[in-house]
C-alpha atoms as an extended CHARMM CRD file, in Angstrom:
* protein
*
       184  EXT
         1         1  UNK       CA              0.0110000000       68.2810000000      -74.9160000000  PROA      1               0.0000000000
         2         2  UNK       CA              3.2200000000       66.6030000000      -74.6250000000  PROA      2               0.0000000000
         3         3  UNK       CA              4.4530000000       64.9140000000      -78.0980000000  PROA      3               0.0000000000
         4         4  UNK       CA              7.4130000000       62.1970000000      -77.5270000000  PROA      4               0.0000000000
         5         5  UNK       CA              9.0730000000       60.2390000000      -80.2540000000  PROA      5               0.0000000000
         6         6  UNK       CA             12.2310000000       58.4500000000      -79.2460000000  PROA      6               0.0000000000
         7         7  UNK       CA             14.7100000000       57.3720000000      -81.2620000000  PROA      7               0.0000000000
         8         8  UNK       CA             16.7990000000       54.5950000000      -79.2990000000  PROA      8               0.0000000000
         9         9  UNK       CA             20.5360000000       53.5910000000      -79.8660000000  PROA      9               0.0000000000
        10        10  UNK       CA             21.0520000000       52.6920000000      -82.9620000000  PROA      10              0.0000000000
        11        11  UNK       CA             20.3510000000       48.7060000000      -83.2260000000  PROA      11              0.0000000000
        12        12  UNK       CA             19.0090000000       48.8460000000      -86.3880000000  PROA      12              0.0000000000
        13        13  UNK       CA             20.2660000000       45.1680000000      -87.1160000000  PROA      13              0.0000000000
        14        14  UNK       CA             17.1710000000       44.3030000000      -85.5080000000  PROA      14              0.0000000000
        15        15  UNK       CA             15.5440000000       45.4160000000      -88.4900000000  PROA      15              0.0000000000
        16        16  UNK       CA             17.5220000000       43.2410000000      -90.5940000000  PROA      16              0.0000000000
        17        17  UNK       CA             16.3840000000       39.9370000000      -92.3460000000  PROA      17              0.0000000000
        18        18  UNK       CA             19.7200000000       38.4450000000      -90.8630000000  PROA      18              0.0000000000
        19        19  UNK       CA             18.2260000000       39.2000000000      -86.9420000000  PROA      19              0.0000000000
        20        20  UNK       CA             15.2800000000       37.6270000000      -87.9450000000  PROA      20              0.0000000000
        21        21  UNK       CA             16.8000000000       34.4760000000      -89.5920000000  PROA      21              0.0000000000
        22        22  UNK       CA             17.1010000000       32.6100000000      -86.5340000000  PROA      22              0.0000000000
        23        23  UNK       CA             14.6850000000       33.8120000000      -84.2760000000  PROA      23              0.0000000000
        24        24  UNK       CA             11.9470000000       31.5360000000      -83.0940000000  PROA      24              0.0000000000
        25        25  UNK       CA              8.4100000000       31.7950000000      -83.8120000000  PROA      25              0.0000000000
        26        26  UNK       CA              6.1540000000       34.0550000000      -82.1050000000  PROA      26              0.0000000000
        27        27  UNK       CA              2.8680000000       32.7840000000      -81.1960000000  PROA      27              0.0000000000
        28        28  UNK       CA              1.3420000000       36.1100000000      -79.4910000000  PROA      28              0.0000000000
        29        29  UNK       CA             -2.3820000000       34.4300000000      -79.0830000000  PROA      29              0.0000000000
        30        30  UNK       CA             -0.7380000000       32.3300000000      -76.5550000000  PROA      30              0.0000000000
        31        31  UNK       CA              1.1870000000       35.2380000000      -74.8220000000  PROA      31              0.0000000000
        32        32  UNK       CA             -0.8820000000       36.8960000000      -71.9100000000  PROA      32              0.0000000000
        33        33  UNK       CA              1.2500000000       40.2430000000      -72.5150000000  PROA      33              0.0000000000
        34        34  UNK       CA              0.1370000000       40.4280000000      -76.3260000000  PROA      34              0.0000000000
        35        35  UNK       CA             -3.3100000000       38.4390000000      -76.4800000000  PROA      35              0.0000000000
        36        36  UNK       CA             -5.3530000000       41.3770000000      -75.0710000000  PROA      36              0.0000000000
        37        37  UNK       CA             -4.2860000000       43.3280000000      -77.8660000000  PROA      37              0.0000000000
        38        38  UNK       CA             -4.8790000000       41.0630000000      -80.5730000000  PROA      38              0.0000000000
        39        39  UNK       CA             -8.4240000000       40.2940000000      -79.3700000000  PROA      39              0.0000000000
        40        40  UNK       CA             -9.0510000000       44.4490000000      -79.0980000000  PROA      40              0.0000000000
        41        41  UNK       CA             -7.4220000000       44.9540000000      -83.5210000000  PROA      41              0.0000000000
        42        42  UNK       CA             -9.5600000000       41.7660000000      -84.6000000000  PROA      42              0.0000000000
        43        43  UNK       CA            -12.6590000000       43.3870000000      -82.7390000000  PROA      43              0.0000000000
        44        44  UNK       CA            -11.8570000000       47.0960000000      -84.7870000000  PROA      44              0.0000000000
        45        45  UNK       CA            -10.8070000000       45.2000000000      -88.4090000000  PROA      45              0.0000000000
        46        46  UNK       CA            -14.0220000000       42.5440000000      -87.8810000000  PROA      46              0.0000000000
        47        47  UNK       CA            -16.3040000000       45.3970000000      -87.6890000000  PROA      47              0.0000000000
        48        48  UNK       CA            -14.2190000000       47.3060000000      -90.6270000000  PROA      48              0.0000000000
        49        49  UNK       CA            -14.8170000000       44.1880000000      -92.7030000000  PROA      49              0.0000000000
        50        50  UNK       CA            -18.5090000000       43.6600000000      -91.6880000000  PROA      50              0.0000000000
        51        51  UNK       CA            -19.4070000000       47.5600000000      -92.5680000000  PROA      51              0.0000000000
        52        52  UNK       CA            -17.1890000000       47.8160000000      -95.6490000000  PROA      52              0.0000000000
        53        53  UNK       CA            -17.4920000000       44.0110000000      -96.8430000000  PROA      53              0.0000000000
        54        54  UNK       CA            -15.7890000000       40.8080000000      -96.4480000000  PROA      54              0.0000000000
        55        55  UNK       CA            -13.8600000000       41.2980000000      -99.5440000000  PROA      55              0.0000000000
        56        56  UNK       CA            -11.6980000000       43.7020000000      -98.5280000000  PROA      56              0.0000000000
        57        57  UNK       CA             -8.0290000000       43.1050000000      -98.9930000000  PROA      57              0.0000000000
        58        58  UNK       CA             -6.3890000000       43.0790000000      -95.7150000000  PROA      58              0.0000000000
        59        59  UNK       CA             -2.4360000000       42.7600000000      -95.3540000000  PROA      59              0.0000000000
        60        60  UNK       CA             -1.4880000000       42.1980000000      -91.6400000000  PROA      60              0.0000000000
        61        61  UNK       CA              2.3500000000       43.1310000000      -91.4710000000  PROA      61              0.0000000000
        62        62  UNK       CA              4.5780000000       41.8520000000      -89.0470000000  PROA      62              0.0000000000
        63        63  UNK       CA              1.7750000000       38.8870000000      -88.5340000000  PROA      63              0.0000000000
        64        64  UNK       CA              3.9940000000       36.9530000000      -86.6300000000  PROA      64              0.0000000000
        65        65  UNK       CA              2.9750000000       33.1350000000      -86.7310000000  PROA      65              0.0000000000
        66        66  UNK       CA             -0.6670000000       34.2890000000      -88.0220000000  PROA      66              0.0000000000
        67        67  UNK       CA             -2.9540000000       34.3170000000      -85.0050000000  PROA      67              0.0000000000
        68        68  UNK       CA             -4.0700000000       37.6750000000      -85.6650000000  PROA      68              0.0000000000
        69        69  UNK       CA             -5.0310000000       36.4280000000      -88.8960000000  PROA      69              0.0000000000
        70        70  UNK       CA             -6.6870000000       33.3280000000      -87.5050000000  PROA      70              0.0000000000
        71        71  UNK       CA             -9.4950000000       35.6780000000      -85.7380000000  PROA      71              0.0000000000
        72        72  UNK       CA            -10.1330000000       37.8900000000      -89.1560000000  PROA      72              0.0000000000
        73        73  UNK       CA            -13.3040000000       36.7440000000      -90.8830000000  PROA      73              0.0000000000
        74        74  UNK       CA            -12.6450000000       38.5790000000      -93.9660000000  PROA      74              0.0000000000
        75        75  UNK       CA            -12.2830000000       36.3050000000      -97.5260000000  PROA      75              0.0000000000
        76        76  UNK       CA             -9.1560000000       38.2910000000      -98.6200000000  PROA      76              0.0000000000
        77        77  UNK       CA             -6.3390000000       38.6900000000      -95.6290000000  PROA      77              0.0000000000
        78        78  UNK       CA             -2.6830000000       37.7960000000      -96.0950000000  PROA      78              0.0000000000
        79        79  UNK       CA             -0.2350000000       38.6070000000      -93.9710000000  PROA      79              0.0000000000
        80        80  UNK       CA              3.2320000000       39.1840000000      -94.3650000000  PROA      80              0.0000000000
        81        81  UNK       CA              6.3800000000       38.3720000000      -91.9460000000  PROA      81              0.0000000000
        82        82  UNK       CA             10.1560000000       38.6530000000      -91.7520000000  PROA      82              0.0000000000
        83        83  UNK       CA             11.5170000000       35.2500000000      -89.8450000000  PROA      83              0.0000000000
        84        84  UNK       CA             11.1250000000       31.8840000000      -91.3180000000  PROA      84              0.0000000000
        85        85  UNK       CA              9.7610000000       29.7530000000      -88.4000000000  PROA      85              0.0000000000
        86        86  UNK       CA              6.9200000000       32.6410000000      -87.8760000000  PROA      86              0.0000000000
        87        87  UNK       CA              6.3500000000       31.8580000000      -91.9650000000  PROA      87              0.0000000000
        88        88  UNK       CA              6.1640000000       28.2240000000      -91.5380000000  PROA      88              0.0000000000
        89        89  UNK       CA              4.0400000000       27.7920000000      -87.8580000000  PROA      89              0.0000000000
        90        90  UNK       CA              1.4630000000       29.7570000000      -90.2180000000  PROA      90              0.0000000000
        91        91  UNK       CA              1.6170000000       27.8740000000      -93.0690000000  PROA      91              0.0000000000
        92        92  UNK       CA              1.5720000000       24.5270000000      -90.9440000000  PROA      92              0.0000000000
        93        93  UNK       CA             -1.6260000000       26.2650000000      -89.2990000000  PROA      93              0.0000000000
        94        94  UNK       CA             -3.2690000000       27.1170000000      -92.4030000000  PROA      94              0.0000000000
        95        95  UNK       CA             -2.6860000000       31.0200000000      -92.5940000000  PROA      95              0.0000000000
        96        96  UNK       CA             -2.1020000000       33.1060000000      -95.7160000000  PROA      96              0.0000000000
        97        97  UNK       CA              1.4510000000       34.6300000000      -94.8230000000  PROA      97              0.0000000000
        98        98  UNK       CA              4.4620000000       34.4670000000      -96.5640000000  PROA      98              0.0000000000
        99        99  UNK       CA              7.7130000000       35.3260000000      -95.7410000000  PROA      99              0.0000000000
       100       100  UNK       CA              8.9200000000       38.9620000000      -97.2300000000  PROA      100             0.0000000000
       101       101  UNK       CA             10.6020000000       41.9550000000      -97.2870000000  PROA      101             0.0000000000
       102       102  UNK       CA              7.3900000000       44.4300000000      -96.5040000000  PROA      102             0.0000000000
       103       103  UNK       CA              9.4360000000       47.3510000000      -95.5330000000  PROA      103             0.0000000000
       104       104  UNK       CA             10.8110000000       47.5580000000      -99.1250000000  PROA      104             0.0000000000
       105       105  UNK       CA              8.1670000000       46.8190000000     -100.5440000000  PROA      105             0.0000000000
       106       106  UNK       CA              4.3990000000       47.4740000000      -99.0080000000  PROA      106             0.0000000000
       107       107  UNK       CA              1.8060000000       46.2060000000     -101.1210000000  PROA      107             0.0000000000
       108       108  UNK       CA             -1.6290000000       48.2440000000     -101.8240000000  PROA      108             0.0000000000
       109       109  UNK       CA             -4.7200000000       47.0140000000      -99.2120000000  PROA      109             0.0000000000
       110       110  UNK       CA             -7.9470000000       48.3910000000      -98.5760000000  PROA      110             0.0000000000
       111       111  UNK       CA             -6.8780000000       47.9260000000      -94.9220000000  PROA      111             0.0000000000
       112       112  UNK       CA             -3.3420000000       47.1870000000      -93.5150000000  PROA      112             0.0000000000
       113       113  UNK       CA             -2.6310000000       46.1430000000      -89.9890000000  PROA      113             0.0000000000
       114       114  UNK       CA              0.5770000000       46.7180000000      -87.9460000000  PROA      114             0.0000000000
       115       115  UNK       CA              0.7030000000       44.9090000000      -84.2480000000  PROA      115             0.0000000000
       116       116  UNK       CA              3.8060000000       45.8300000000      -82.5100000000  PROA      116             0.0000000000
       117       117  UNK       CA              5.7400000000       46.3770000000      -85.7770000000  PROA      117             0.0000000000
       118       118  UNK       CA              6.3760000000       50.2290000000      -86.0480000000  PROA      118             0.0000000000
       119       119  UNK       CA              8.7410000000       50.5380000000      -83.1310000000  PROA      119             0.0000000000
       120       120  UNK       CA             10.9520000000       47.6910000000      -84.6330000000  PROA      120             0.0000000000
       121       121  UNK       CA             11.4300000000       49.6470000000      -87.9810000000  PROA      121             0.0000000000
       122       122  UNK       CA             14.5730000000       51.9670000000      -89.2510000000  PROA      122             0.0000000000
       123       123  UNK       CA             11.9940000000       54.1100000000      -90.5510000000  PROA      123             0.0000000000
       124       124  UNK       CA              8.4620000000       53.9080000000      -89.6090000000  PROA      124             0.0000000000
       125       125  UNK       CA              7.5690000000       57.1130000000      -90.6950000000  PROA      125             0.0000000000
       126       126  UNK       CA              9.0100000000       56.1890000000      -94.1720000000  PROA      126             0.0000000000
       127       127  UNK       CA              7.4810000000       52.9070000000      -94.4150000000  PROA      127             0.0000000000
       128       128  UNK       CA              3.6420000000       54.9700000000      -93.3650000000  PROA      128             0.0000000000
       129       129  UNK       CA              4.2690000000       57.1960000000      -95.9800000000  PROA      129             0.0000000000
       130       130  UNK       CA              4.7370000000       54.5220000000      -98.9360000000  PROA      130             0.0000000000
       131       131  UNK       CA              1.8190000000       52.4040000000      -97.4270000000  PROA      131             0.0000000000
       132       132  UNK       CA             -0.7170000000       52.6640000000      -99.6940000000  PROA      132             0.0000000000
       133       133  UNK       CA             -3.5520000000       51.8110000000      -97.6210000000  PROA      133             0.0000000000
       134       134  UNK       CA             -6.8620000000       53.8960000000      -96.8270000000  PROA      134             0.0000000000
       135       135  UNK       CA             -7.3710000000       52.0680000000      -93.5370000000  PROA      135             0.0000000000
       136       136  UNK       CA             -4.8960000000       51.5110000000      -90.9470000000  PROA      136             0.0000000000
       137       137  UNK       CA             -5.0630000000       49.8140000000      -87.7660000000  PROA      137             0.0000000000
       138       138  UNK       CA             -1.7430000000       49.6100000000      -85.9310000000  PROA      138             0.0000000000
       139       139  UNK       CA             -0.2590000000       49.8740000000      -82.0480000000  PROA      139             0.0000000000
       140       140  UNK       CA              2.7920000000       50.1070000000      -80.3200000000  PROA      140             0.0000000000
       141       141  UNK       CA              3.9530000000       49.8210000000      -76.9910000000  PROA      141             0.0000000000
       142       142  UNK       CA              3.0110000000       52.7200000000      -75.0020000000  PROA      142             0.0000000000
       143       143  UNK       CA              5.0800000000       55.4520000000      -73.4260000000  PROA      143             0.0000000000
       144       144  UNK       CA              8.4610000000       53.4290000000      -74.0020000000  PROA      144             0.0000000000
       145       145  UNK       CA             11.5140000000       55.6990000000      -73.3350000000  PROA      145             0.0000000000
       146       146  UNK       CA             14.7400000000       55.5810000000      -73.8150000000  PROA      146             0.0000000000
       147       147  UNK       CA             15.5020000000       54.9930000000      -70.2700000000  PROA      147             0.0000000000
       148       148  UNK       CA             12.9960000000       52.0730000000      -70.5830000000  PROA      148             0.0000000000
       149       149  UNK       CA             12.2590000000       50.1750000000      -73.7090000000  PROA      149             0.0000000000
       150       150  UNK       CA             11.8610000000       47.0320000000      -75.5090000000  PROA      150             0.0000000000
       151       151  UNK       CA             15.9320000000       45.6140000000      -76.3290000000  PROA      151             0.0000000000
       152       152  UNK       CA             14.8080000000       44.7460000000      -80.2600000000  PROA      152             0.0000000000
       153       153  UNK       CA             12.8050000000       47.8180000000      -80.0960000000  PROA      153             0.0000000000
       154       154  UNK       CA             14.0340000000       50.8170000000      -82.0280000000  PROA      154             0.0000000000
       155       155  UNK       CA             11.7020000000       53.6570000000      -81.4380000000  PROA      155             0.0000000000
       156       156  UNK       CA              9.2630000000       54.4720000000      -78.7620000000  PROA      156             0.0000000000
       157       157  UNK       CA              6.0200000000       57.0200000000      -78.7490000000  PROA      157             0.0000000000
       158       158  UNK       CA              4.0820000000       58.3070000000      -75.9890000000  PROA      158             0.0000000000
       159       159  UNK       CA             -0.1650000000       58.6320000000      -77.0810000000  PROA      159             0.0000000000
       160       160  UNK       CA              0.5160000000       62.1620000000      -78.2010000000  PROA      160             0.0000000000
       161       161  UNK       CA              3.9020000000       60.8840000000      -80.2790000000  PROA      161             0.0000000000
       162       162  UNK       CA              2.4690000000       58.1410000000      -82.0940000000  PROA      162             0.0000000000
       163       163  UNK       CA             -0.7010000000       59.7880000000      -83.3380000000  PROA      163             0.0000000000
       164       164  UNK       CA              1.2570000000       62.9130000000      -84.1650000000  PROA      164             0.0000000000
       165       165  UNK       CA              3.2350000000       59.8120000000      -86.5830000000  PROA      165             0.0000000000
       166       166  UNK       CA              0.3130000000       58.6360000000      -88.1270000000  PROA      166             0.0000000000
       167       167  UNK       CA             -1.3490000000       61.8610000000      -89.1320000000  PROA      167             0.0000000000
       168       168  UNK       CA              1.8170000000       62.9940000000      -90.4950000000  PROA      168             0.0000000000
       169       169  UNK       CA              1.8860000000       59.7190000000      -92.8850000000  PROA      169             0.0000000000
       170       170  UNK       CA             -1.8600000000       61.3560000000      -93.5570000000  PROA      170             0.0000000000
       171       171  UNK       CA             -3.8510000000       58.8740000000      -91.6260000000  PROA      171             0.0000000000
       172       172  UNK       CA             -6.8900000000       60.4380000000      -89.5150000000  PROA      172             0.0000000000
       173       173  UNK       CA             -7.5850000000       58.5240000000      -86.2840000000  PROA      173             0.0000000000
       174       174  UNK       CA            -11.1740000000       57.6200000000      -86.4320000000  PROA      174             0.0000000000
       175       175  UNK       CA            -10.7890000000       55.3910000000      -83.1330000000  PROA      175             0.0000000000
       176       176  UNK       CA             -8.0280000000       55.2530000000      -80.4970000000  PROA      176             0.0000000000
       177       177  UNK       CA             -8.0830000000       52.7770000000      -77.8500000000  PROA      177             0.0000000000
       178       178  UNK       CA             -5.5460000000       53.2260000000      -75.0880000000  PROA      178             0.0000000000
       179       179  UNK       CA             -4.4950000000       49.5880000000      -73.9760000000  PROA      179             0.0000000000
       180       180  UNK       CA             -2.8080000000       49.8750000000      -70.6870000000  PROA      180             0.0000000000
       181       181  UNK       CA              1.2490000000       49.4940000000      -71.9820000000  PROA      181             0.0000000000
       182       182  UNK       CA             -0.1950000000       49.5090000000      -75.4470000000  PROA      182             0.0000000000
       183       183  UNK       CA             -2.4140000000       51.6560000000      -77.3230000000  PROA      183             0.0000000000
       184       184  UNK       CA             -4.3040000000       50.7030000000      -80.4390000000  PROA      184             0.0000000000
């Protein structure tokens, strides 16, 4: 088994709320390269809400404009995001997300979803560890390295890496679903 974890050059003003200020919104349901996924995590936190119950408190980070959101049938999901126009394309669409600081400050969910958020944190394995969450469904880009990566993205994991990450932050994979360049 071959574990990889990269740390890329240090850009970690992408992580900042100034970066995000400006940027535009991002509407991943309408993006062929991130749609896939998003079906695949509201398939696995659908069927977490219809075994466990629709009241569940579910906290999508990172959410983007909402679309993830917008495919959750679940009575209690927020999500939460770091640039404006993401904030108010949600709002305008009807979505519970609001714009905030999650890094600093995660809030306590019975499940908590990450979508391509992990790898554009200073410290992912920091923010896992303060998540206070029982369920987690997250991915990342697959097999980035620092040869070839993402430009806003800050870290990169191969399979091995990133579940080595999460069971370190005390999460045990129940279900991993390899996504061509992503992995869920």
């Amino acid at each position: 088994m071959s574990v990889s974890e990269y740390r890329f050059e240090d850009f970690a003003h992408v992580a900042t709320a100034a970066f995000h200020a400006e940027r535009a919104a991002a509407d991943h349901l309408n993006q062929p390269e991130h749609v896939g996924r998003l079906l695949v995590v509201a398939g696995l936190v659908n069927d977490l809400l219809f075994r466990h119950g629709y009241d569940q408190t579910v906290i999508d980070y990172g959410c983007g404009n909402g679309g993830l959101i917008s495919l959750l049938h679940g009575r209690n999901v927020r999500g939460f995001d770091f640039t404006p126009a993401n904030v108010a394309a949600a709002q305008a669409a009807g979505r519970n997300v609001e714009h905030r600081n999650f890094v600093e400050h995660p809030e306590p969910s019975d499940i908590a979803v990450m979508t391509e958020v992990l790898e554009h944190m200073d410290d992912p394995h920091g923010f896992l560890a303060a998540l206070d969450a029982p369920t987690l469904v997250a991915s990342v880009p697959n097999g980035e390295t620092p040869d070839n990566h993402g430009d806003c993205h800050l870290w990169g994991w191969d399979a091995d890496g990133f579940l080595t990450m999460l069971t370190g932050a005390g999460y045990s994979p129940a279900r991993f679903v390899p996504l061509g360049p992503t992995q869920v």
